[in-house]
C-alpha positions as CSV (number, residue, x, y, z in Angstrom):
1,X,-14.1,10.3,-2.3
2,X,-17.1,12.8,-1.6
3,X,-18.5,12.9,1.6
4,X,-22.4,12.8,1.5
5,X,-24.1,15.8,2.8
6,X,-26.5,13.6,5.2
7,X,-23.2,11.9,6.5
8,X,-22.2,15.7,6.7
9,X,-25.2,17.0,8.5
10,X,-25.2,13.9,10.8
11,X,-21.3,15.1,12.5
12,X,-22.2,18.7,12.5
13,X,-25.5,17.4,14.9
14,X,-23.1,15.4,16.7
15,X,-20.7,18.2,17.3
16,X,-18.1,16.2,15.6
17,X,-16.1,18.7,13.1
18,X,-15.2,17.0,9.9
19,X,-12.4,17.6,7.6
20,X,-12.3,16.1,4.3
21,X,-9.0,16.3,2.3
22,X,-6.9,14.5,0.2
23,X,-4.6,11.8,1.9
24,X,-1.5,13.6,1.8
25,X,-3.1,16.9,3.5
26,X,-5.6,14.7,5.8
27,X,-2.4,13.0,7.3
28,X,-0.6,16.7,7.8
29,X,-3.6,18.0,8.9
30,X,-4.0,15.0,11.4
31,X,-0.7,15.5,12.5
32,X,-1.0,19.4,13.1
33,X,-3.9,18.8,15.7
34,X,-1.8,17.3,18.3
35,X,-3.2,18.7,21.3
36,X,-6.8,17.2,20.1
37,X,-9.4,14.8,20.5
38,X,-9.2,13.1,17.0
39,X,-10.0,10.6,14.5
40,X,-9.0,9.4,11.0
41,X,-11.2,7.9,8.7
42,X,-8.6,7.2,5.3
43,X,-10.1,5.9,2.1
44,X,-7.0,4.4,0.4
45,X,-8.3,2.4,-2.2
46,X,-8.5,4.7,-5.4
Protein backbone atom coordinates (compact mmCIF):
# COMPACT_ATOMS: atom_id res chain seq x y z
CA UNK A 1 0.00 0.00 0.00
CA UNK A 2 1.49 3.46 -1.09
CA UNK A 3 1.46 6.12 1.24
CA UNK A 4 0.20 9.41 -0.42
CA UNK A 5 2.58 12.19 -0.58
CA UNK A 6 -0.02 14.80 1.11
CA UNK A 7 -0.48 12.08 3.98
CA UNK A 8 3.46 12.21 3.68
CA UNK A 9 3.95 15.90 3.83
CA UNK A 10 1.21 16.23 6.51
CA UNK A 11 3.68 13.90 9.38
CA UNK A 12 6.86 15.50 8.28
CA UNK A 13 4.80 19.14 9.38
CA UNK A 14 3.79 17.34 12.34
CA UNK A 15 7.25 16.14 13.30
CA UNK A 16 6.00 12.65 13.17
CA UNK A 17 8.72 10.46 11.19
CA UNK A 18 7.11 7.87 9.08
CA UNK A 19 8.30 4.59 8.01
CA UNK A 20 6.56 2.69 5.43
CA UNK A 21 7.64 -0.98 4.84
CA UNK A 22 6.39 -4.17 4.23
CA UNK A 23 4.60 -6.09 7.25
CA UNK A 24 7.23 -8.32 8.01
CA UNK A 25 10.04 -5.50 8.15
CA UNK A 26 7.39 -2.78 9.71
CA UNK A 27 6.96 -5.32 12.62
CA UNK A 28 11.02 -5.77 13.05
CA UNK A 29 11.47 -2.44 12.58
CA UNK A 30 8.67 -1.68 15.26
CA UNK A 31 10.23 -3.94 17.43
CA UNK A 32 13.99 -2.47 17.07
CA UNK A 33 12.75 1.01 18.36
CA UNK A 34 12.15 -0.04 21.83
CA UNK A 35 13.30 2.88 23.65
CA UNK A 36 10.76 5.13 21.52
CA UNK A 37 7.75 6.97 21.37
CA UNK A 38 5.80 4.87 18.67
CA UNK A 39 3.02 3.91 16.60
CA UNK A 40 1.82 1.20 14.14
CA UNK A 41 -0.47 1.69 11.54
CA UNK A 42 -0.59 -2.18 9.64
CA UNK A 43 -2.63 -2.57 6.50
CA UNK A 44 -3.23 -6.34 6.42
CA UNK A 45 -5.79 -6.87 4.10
CA UNK A 46 -3.94 -7.54 0.63
Amino acid sequence: MKVPEETRKFLESEGIRLIAKETEEACKTYNELKDKKKVALLHLTC
